[in-house]
C-alpha positions in Angstrom: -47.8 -1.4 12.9 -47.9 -1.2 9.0 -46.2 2.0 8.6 -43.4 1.3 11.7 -42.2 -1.2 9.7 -42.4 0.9 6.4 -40.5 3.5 8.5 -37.9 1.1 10.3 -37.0 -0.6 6.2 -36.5 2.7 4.9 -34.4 3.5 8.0 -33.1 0.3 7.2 -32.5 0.6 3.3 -31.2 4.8 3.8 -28.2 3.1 6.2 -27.4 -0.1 3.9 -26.6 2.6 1.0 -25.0 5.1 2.9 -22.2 2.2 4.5 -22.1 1.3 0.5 -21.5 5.1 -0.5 -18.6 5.3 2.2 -17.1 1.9 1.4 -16.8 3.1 -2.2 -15.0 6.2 -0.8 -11.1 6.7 -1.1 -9.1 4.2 1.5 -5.4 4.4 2.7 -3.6 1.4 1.6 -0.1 0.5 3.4 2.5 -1.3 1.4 5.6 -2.2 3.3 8.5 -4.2 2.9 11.9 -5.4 4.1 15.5 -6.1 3.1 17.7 -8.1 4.7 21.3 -7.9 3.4 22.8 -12.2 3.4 25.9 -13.7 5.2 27.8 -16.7 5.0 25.2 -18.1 7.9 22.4 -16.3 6.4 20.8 -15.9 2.8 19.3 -12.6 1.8 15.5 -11.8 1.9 13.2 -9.7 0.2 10.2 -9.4 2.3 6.5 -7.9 1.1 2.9 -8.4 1.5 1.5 -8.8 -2.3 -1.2 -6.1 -1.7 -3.8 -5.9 -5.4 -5.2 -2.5 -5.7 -8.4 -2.5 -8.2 -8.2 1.4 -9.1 -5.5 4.2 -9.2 -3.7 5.4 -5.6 -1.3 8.2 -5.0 1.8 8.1 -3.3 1.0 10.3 0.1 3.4 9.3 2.3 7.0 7.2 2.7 9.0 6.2 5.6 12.5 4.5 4.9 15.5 3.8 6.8 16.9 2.5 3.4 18.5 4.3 0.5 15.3 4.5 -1.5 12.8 2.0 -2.6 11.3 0.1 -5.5 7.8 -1.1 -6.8 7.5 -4.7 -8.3 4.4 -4.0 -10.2 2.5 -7.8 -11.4 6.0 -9.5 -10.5 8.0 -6.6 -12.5 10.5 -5.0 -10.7 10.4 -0.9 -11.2 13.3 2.0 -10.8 14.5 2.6 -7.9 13.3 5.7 -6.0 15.6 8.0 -4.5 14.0 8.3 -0.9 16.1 11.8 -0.7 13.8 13.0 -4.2 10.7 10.8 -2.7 7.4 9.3 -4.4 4.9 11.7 -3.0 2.3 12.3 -5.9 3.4 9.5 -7.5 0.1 7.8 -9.1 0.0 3.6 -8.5 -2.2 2.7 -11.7 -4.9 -0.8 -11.0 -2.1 -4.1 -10.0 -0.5 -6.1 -8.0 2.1 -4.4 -6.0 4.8 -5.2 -3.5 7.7 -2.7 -2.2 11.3 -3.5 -1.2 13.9 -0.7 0.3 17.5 -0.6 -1.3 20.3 -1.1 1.3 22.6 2.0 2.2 26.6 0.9 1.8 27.1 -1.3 4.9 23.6 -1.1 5.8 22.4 -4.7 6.8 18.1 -4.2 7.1 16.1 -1.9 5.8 12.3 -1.0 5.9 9.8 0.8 3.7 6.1 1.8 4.0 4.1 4.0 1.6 1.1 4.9 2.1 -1.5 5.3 -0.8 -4.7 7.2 -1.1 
């Protein structure tokens, strides 16, 4: 009985730090936001998920139906990226992050999602 339950805690212990050794692996993050142009009946919004990243992520992927995009980086806004140039590559150092699409001329909502890993 003594050394099942020596084998079944190491079995135990081996598991525990291999789910610790993939948790620590690279994740996808998902930021994504919204732009909604305002009206005499309806004020403008900025929409985004605050979304804290605790290391470095590159830009892998974006999907917009806007003119580009922009990072606000620990409540800064950043430049606006051309979505025609793209972000890909782009490395997202350790902060707090939200991203907005810019409007096209006449364009009245717009969406944006990057994707980090």
């Amino acid at each position: 009985m003594k050394i099942l339950n020596q084998t079944f805690c190491t079995l135990a212990l081996t598991t525990v730090l291999c789910s610790i050794s993939l948790t620590a692996e690279a994740q996808t993050v998902i930021l994504s936001g919204r732009q909604i142009r305002g009206s005499i009946m309806h004020p403008a919004e900025l929409i985004s998920k605050e979304i804290t990243l605790n290391r470095s992520y590159q830009v892998t992927n974006v999907e917009t139906s806007g003119d580009g995009f922009w990072f606000e980086r620990n409540g800064q806004a950043g430049e606006v990226i051309d979505s025609r140039v793209g972000a890909k590559g782009t490395i997202l150092p350790a902060g707090t992050y939200r991203v907005f699409p810019t409007l096209r001329n006449g364009q009245n909502e717009a969406s944006v999602k990057v994707t980090l890993d």
